[in-house]
N, C-alpha and C positions, 0 to 999 in steps of 0.2 A: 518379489525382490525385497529383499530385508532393509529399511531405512538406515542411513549411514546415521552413525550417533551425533548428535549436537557437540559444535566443538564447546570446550571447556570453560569459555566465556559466553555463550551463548545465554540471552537474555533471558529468564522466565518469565514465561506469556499463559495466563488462563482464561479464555473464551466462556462466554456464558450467553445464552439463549434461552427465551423461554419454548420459542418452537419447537425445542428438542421435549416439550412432554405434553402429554394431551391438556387440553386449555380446562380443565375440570383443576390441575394440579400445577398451574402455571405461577401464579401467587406464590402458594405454598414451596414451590421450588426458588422464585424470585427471594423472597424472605428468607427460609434457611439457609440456602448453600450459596447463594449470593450477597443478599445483607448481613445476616449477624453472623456468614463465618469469614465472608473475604475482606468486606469493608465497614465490618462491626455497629451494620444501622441497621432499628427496625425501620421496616419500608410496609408502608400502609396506603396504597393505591387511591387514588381518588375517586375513582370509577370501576368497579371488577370487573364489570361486563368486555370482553375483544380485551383484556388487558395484555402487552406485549412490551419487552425490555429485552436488551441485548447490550452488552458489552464487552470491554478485552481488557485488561489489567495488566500491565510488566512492571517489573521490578528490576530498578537500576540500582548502585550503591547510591544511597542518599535521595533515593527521590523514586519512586511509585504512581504511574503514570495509570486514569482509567478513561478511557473514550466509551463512552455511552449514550445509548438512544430509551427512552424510556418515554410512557403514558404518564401522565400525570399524577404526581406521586407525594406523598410526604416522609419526611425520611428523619428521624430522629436516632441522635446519639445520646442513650440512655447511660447511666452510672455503669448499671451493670456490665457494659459496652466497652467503656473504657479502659486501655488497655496497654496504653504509650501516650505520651505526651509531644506527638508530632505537631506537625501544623496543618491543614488540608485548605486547599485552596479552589475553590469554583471559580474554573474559567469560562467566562461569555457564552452561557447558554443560549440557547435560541428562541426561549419563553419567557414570559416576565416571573419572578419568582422573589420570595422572601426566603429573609433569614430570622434567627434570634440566637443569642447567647451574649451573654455577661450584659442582660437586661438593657439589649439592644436590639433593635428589630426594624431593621432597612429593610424597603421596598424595594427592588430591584429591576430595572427594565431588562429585556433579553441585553446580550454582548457585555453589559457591566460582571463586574468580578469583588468576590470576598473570601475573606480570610476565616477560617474557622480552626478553634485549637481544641485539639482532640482530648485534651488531659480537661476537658468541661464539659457539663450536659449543653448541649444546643441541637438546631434543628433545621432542615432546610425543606421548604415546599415550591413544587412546580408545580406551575398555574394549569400548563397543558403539556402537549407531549414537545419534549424538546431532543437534542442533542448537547451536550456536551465534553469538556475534558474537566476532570478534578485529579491535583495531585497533594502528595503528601513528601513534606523536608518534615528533616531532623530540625526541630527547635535551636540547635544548638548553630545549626551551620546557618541561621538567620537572623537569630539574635544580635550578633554582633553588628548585623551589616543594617540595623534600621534604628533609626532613630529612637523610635517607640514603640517597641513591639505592641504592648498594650493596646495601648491606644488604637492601632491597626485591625484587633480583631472586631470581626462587624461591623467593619465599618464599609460604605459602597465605594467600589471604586469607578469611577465611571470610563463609560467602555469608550469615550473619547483619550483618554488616559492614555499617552505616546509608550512608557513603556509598557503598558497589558497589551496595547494592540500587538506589539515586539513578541511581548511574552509568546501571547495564540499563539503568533503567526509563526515562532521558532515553532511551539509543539505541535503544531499542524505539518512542520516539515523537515526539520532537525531530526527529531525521534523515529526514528527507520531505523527498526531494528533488523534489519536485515544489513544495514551499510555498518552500525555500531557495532561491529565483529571483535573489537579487541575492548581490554578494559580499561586502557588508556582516552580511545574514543568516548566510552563510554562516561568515566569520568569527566572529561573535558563538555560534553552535554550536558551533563549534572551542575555543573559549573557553571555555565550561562545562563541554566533555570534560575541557578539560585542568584544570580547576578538580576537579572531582567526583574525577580520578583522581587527584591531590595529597593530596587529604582518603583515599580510599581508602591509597593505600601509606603515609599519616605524614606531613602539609603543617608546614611549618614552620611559628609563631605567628601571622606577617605575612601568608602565601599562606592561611590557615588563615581569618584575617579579612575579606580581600577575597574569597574562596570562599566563604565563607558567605553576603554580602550579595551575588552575584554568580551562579555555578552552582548552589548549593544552591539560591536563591531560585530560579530559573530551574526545576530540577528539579522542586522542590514545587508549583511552578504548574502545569506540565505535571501533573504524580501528581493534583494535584487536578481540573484540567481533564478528565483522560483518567475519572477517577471517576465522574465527574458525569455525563458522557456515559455513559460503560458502564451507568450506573442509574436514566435519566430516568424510569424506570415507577414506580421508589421515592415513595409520596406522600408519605414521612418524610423525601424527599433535604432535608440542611436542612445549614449551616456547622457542624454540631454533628459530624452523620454524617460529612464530607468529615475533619474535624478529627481525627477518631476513627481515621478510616482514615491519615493521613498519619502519625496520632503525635504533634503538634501540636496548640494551644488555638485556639478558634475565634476568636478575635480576630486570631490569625496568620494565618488562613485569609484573613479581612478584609483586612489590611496586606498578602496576596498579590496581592489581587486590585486593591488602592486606585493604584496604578500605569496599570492595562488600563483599557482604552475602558469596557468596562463592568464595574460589581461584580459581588459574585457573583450576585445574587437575578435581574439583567439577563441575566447568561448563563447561568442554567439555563433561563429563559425562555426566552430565545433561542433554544436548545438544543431545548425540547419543543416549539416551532416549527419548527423543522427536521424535528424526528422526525416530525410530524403530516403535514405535508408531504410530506414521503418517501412515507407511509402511503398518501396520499391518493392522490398519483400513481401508484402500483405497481397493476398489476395483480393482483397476488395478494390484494389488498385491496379487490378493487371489490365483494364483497360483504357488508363488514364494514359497520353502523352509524357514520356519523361518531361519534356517542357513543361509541361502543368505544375510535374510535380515540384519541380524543382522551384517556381514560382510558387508555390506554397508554401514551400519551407521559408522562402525569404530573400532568395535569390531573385535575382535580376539580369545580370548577364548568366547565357547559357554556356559561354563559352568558358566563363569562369569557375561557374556549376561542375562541370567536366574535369576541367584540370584537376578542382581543391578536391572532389569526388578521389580520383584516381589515385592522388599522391594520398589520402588518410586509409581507402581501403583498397590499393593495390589492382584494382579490378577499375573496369567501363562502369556505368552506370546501367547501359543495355544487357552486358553481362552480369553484374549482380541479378537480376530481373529475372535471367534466363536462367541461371542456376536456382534460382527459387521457385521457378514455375516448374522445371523438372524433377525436385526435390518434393514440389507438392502433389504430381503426377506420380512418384515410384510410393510417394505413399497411399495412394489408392490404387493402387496394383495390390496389395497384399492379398497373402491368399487366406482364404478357411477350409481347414479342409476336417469338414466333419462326418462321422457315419450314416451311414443312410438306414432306412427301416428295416434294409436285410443285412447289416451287418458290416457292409463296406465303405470302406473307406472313398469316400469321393473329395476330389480336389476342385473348388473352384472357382475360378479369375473373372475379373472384370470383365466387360466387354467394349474393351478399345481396341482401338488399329491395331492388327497381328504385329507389324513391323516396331510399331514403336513402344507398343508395349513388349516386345523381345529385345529391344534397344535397352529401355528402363532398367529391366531387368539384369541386363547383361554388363549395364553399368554400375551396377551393386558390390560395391569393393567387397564386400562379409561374402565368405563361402555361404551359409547359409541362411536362409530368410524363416523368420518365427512365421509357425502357422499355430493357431489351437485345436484343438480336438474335443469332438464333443462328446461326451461321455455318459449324457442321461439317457437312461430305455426311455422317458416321457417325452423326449423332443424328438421328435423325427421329422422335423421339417428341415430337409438341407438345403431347401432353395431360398432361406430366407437367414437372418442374424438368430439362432440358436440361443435359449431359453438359459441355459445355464452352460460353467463350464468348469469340471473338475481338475481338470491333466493338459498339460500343453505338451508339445513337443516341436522339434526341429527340423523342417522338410530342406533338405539337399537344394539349393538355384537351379542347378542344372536338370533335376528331377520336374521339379515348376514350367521350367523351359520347356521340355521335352511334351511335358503334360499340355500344355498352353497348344505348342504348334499342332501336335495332334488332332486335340479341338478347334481347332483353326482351320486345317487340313481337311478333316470330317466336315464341317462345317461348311465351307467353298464348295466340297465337292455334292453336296446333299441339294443346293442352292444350282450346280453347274446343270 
């Protein structure tokens, strides 16, 4: 089936692995086509031996986003490298690591963050294998907003630093390129970056003001949001606890949220609706107690559970369950129907209950249910999952039906 095209705002994202080439050629691929053509550094490994590096790259307007895990490495931006006079920023790796440029050269513990400016030679080494994020602004859209830009490059920031911790924790959860679907969004993301990283290196009084009521608001909604989820099962989750966690009085928590569709008490709710849901429909859960689950999510009266359940998805909770468990039943009913060593065509079904696997089937709204067909002369094993598959085609329900009870039929009476 032909991939539907990326709409026209859709982010560009380039993935890079070194597992993708045999480990003789894993370096030399790390270096060209990742260092000196995507993010214009030679990268000189600490260690060759098991070396492995992996990262993803998007590009927003105003700001170029890369999450990365890498071995131990030194990574130098040479003259001939230089190529723009951005600014690149190392956010809170998870190894202790150094920097230099403009004949400064901080020690860095892992989580601290520094500034590097790309229109100069400098250089940055990881001690061991770390994760992190590095991004890259326009010069232009930061200058204004910091005190001293100078002054800011190489220098440490350290990772107790209220706005870097802001900063991560936005690009650890903000940057979902799959939610940033328009370029409005998108911009307004760009926008907090560069707000958070202002207050990180020193914002002047004016950028200092508007970042506040702007990024930072932005950030703590997220910090609080992403809380609240991570601890739906808490029955104490309450504006106190969220308050607690951000740093912040609960009444700020309130004013975060008095802006959004809903308040807070709405979207935690929300929220253990979701999670119960999730619950219900997973299979790894169909032998749980609705009770259980619903204590899971966060809930405490059951009776409450039920009602809020029904009024967001229209449905019981025992029925959503049950339409999931049948939906995950008609999908291991499908058929294969491939050739056999002479030739023919063999159809063949699981082996569940005649009745309700004809039930399954018969409640399949599509006239027709996909089978494949196998089409290599070297596989002729049809009692098993087939080797390969060239050609598909469309077997009739009723045709399956028909097939089914026969074997069914035979079957009883062979046994009778």
């Amino acid at each position: 089936m032909p991939r539907k095209p990326p709409p026209s705002d859709a982010i560009p994202i380039f993935r890079f692995s070194t597992d993708a080439f045999p480990e003789r050629e894993r370096i030399s691929a790390w270096r060209e086509i990742f260092g000196r053509t995507v993010v214009n550094l030679d990268v000189e490994p600490l260690k060759a031996d098991g070396f492995r590096a992996e990262a993803t790259v998007c590009q927003l307007p105003g700001l170029g986003v890369l999450r990365a895990s890498s071995a131990a490495v030194h990574l130098t931006h040479s003259r001939e490298l230089i190529v723009d006079d951005d600014l690149s920023f190392m956010a809170a790796p998870t190894c202790p690591y150094a920097a230099s440029q403009h004949g400064r050269d901080p020690v860095l513990d892992p989580g601290d963050g520094v500034l590097m400016d790309n229109a100069e030679v400098g250089s940055i080494r990881l001690a061991s294998f770390s994760r992190f994020t590095t991004f890259r602004v326009p010069v232009t859209a930061i200058a204004p907003l910091v005190s001293d830009l100078g002054a800011a490059i190489a220098r440490r920031i350290p990772a107790g630093n209220a706005a870097l911790k802001l900063l991560v924790s936005y690009l650890a959860s903000a940057l979902d390129t799959e939610a940033l679907v328009t370029l409005e969004l998108q911009q307004l993301a760009v926008t907090h970056v560069h707000d958070l990283l202002a207050l990180a290196l020193g914002a002047t009084r004016d950028a200092a003001h508007v970042a506040t009521g702007r990024g930072v608001r932005a950030a703590r909604l997220r910090g609080a949001k992403a809380f609240v989820t991570q601890h739906l099962a808490r029955h104490e989750l309450s504006v106190a606890t969220v308050a607690a966690h951000l740093g912040v009085t609960p009444r700020y928590v309130h004013m975060l949220f008095a802006t959004e569709a809903a308040s807070f008490s709405e979207f935690v709710l929300a929220q253990r609706l979701v999670r119960a849901h999730q619950m219900l429909t997973d299979p790894r859960c169909t032998g749980r107690p609705i009770s259980a689950i619903a204590f899971d999510a966060g809930f405490t009266d059951l009776s409450h559970f039920n009602r809020t359940f029904r009024r967001r998805f229209g449905s019981t909770p025992s029925d959503v369950r049950a339409r999931a468990q049948r939906a995950g039943e008609l999908r291991a009913c499908r058929c294969v129907m491939p050739h056999g060593a002479d030739g023919r065509a063999m159809v063949l079904l699981p082996q569940v209950g005649g009745l309700f696997a004809l039930e399954a089937f018969a409640g399949v709204d599509a006239d027709f249910y996909s089978a494949s067909v196998l089409c290599c002369g070297a596989c002729n094993n049809a009692l098993g999952p087939p080797a390969c598959y060239r050609c598909s085609t469309r077997v009739p329900i009723r045709t399956a039906l028909v097939v089914f009870a026969i074997v069914r039929l035979a079957g009883n009476a062979a046994n009778a």
